[in-house]
TIRO-2110 file (N, C-alpha, C; in Angstrom, 1 decimal):
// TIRO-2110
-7.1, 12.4, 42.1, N, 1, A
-7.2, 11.1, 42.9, CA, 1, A
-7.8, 11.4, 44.3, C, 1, A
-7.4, 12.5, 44.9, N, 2, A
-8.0, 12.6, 45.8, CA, 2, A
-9.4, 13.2, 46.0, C, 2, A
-9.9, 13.7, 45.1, N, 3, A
-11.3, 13.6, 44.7, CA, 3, A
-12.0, 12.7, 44.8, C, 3, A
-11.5, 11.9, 43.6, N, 4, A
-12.4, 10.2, 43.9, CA, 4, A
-12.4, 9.5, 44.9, C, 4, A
-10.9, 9.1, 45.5, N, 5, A
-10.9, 8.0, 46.7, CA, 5, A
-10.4, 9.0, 47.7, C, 5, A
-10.4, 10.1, 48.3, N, 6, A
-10.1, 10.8, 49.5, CA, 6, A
-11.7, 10.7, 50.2, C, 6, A
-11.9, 9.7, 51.0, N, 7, A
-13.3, 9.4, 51.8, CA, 7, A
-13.8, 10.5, 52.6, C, 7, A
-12.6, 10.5, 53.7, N, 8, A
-12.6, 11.5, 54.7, CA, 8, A
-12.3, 12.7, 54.8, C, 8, A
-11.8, 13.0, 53.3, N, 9, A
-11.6, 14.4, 52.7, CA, 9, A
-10.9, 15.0, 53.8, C, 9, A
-9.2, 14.2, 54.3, N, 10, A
-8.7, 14.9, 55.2, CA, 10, A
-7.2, 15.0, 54.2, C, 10, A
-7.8, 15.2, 52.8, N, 11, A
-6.4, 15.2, 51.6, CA, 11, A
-4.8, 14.7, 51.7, C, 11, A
-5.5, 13.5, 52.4, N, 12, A
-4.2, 12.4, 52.5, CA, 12, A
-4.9, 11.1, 52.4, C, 12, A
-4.1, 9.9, 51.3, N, 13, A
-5.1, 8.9, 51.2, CA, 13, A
-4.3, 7.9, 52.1, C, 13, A
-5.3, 7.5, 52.5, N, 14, A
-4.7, 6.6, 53.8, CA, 14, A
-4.6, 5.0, 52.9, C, 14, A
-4.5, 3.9, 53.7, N, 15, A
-4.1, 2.8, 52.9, CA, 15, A
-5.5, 2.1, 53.1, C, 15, A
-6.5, 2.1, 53.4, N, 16, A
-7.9, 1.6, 53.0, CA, 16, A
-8.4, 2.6, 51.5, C, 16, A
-7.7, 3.7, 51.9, N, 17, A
-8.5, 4.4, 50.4, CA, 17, A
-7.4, 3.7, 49.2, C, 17, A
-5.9, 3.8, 49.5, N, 18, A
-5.0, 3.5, 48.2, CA, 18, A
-5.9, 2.0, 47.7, C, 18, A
-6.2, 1.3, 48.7, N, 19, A
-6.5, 0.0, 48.8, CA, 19, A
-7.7, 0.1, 47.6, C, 19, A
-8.7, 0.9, 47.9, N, 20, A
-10.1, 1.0, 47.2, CA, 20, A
-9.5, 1.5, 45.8, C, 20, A
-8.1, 2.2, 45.7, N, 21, A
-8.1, 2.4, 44.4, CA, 21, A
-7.6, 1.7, 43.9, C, 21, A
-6.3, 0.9, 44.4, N, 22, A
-5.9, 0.1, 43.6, CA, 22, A
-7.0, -0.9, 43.1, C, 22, A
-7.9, -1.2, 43.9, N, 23, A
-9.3, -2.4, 43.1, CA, 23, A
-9.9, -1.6, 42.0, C, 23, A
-10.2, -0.4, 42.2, N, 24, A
-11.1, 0.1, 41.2, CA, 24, A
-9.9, 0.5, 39.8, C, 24, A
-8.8, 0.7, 40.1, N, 25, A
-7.9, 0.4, 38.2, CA, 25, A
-7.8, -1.3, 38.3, C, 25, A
-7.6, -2.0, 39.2, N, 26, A
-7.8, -3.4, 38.6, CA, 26, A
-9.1, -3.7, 37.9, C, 26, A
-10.0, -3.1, 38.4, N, 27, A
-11.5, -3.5, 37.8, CA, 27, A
-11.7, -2.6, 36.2, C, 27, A
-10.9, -1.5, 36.3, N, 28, A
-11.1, -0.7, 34.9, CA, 28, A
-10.0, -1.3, 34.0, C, 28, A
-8.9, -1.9, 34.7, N, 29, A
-8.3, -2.6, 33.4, CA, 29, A
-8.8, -4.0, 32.6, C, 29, A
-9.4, -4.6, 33.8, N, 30, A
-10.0, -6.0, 33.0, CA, 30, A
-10.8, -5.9, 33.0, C, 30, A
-12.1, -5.1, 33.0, N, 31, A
-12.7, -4.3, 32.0, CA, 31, A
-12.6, -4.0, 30.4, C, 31, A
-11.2, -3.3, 30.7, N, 32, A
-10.4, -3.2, 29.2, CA, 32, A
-10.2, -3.6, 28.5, C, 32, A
-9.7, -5.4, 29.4, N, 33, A
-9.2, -6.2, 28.8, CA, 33, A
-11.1, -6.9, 27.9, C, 33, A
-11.4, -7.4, 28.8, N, 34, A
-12.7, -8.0, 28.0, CA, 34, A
-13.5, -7.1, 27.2, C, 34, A
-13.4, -6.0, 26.9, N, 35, A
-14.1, -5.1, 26.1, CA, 35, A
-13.0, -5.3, 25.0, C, 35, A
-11.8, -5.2, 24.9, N, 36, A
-11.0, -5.8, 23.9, CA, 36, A
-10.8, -6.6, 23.3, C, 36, A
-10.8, -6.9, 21.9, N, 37, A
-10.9, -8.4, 21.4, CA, 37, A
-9.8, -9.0, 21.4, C, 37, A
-9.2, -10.2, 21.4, N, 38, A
-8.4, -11.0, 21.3, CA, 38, A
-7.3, -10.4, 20.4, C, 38, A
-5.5, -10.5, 20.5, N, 39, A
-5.5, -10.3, 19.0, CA, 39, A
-5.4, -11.9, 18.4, C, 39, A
-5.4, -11.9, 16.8, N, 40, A
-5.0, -12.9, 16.5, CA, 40, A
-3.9, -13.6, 16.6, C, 40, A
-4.0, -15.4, 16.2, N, 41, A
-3.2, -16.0, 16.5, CA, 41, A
-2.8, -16.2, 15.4, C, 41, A
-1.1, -16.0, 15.1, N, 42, A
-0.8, -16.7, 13.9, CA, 42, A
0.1, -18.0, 14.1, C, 42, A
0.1, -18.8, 13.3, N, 43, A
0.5, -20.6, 13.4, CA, 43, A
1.5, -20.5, 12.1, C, 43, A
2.8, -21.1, 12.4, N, 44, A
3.5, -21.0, 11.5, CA, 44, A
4.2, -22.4, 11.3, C, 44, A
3.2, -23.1, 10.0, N, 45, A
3.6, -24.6, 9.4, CA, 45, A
3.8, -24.6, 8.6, C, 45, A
4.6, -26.0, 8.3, N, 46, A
4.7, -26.5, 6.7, CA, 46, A
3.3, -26.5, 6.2, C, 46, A
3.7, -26.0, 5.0, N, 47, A
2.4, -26.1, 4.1, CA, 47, A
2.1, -27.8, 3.7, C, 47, A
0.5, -27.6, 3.5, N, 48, A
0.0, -29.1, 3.6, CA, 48, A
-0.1, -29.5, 2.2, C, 48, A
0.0, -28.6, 1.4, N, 49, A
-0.1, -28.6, -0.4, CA, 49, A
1.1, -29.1, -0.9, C, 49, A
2.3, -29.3, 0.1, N, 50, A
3.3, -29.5, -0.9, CA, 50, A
4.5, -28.3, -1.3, C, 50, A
3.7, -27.2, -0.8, N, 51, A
4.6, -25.8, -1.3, CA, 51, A
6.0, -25.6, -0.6, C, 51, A
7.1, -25.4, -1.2, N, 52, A
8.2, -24.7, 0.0, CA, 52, A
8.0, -24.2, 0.8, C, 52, A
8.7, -24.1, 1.8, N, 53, A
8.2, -23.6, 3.3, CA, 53, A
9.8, -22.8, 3.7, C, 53, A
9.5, -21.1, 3.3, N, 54, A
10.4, -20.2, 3.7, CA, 54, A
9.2, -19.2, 4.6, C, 54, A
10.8, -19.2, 5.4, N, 55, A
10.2, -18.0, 6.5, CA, 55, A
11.3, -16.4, 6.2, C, 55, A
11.0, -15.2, 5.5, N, 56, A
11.6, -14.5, 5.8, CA, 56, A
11.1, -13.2, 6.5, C, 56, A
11.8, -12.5, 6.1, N, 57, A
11.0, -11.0, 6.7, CA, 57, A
10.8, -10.1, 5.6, C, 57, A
11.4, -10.3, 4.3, N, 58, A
11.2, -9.7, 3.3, CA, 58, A
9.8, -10.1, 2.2, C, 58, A
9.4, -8.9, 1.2, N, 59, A
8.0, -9.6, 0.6, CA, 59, A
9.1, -10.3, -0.2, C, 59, A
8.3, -11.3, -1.0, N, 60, A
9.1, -12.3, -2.0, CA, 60, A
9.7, -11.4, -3.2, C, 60, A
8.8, -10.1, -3.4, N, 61, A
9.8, -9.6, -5.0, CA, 61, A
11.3, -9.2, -4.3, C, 61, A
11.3, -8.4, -3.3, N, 62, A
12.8, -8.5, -3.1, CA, 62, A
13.5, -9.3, -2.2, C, 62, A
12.6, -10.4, -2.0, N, 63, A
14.0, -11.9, -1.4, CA, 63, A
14.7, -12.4, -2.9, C, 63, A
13.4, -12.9, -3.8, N, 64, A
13.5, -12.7, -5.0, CA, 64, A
14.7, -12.3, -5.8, C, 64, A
14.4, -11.0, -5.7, N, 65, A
15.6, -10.0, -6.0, CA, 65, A
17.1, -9.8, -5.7, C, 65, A
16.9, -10.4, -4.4, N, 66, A
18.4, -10.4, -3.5, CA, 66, A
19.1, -11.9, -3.8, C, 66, A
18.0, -13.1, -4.5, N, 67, A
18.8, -13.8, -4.7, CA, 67, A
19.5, -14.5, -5.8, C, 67, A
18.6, -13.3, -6.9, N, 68, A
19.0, -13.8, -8.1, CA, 68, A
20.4, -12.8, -8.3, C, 68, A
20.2, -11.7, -7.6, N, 69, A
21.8, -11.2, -7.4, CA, 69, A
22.8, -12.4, -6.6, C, 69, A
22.6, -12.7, -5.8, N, 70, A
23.3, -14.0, -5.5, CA, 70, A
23.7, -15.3, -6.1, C, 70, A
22.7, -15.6, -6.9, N, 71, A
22.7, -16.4, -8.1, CA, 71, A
24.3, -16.0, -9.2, C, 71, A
23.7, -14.7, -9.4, N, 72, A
24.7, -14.4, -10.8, CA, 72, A
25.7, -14.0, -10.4, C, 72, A
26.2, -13.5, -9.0, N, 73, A
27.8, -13.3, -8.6, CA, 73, A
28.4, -14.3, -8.2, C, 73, A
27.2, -16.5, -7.7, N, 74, A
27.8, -17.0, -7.9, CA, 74, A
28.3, -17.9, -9.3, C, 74, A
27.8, -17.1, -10.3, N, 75, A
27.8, -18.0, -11.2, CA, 75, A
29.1, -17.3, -12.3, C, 75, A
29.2, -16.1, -12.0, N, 76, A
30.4, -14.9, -12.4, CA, 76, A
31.7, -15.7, -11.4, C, 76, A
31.3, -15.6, -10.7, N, 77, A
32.7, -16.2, -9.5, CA, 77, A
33.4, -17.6, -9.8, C, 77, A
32.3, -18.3, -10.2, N, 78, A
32.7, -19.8, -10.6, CA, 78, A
33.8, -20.0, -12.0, C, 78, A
33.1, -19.0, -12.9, N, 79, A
33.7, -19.3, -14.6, CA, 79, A
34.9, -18.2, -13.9, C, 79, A
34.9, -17.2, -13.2, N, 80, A
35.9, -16.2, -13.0, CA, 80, A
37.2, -17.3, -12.5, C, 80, A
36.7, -18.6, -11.4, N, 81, A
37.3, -19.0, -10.9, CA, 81, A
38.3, -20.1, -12.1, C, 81, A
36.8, -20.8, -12.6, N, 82, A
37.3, -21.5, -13.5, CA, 82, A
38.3, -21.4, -14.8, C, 82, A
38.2, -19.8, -14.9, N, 83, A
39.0, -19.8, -16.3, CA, 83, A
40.5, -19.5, -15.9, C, 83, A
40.4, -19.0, -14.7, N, 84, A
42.0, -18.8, -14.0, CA, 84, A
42.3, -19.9, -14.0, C, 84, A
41.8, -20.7, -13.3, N, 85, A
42.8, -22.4, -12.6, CA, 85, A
42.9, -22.4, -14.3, C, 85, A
42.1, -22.7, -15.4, N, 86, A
42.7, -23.2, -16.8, CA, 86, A
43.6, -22.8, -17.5, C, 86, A
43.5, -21.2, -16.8, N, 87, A
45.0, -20.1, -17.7, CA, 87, A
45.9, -20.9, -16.9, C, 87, A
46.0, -21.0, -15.3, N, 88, A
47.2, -21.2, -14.7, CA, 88, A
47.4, -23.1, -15.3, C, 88, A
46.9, -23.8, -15.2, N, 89, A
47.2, -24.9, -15.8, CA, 89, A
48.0, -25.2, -17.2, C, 89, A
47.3, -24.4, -18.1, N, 90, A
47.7, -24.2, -19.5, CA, 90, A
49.4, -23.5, -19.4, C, 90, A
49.6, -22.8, -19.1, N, 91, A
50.1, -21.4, -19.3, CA, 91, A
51.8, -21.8, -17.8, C, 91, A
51.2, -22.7, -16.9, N, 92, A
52.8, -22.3, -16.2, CA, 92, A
52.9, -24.4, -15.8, C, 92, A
52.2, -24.9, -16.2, N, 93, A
52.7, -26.4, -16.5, CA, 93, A
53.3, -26.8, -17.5, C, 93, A
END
């Protein structure tokens, strides 16, 4: 640093040189910035086709996956549930 912006080469940068540097990294960053492309933009709508509109963070084979396990422990739970209440009905009335 004191190479570049030490003017007076008395190897202390005074506040007209900090000054000159801080412009010249503002000028190399946006610089940066316009030599940089944009990133993209992503838009997150209902679909216009008609389709369901889920938002997860999972790919679909294992949301998929996670819900058809959810499916069948509620569907195990239900007859589990249901055949009790019919034993207890039958059996102590």
């Amino acid at each position: 640093m004191l190479a570049r912006f030490d003017a007076d080469r008395d190897g202390v940068i005074s506040m007209a040189e900090w000054d000159r540097a801080r412009a010249a990294a503002r000028e190399q960053i946006t610089a940066g910035m316009v030599a940089r492309p944009a990133p993209a933009t992503n838009l997150l709508a209902k679909p216009r086709d008609g389709r369901a509109f889920l938002l997860a963070a999972a790919d679909g084979a294992s949301l998929a996956r996670g819900l058809r396990w959810r499916a069948a422990a509620g569907v195990t739970g239900f007859l589990g549930g249901a055949s009790g209440l019919t034993w207890v009905l039958t059996h102590l009335w």
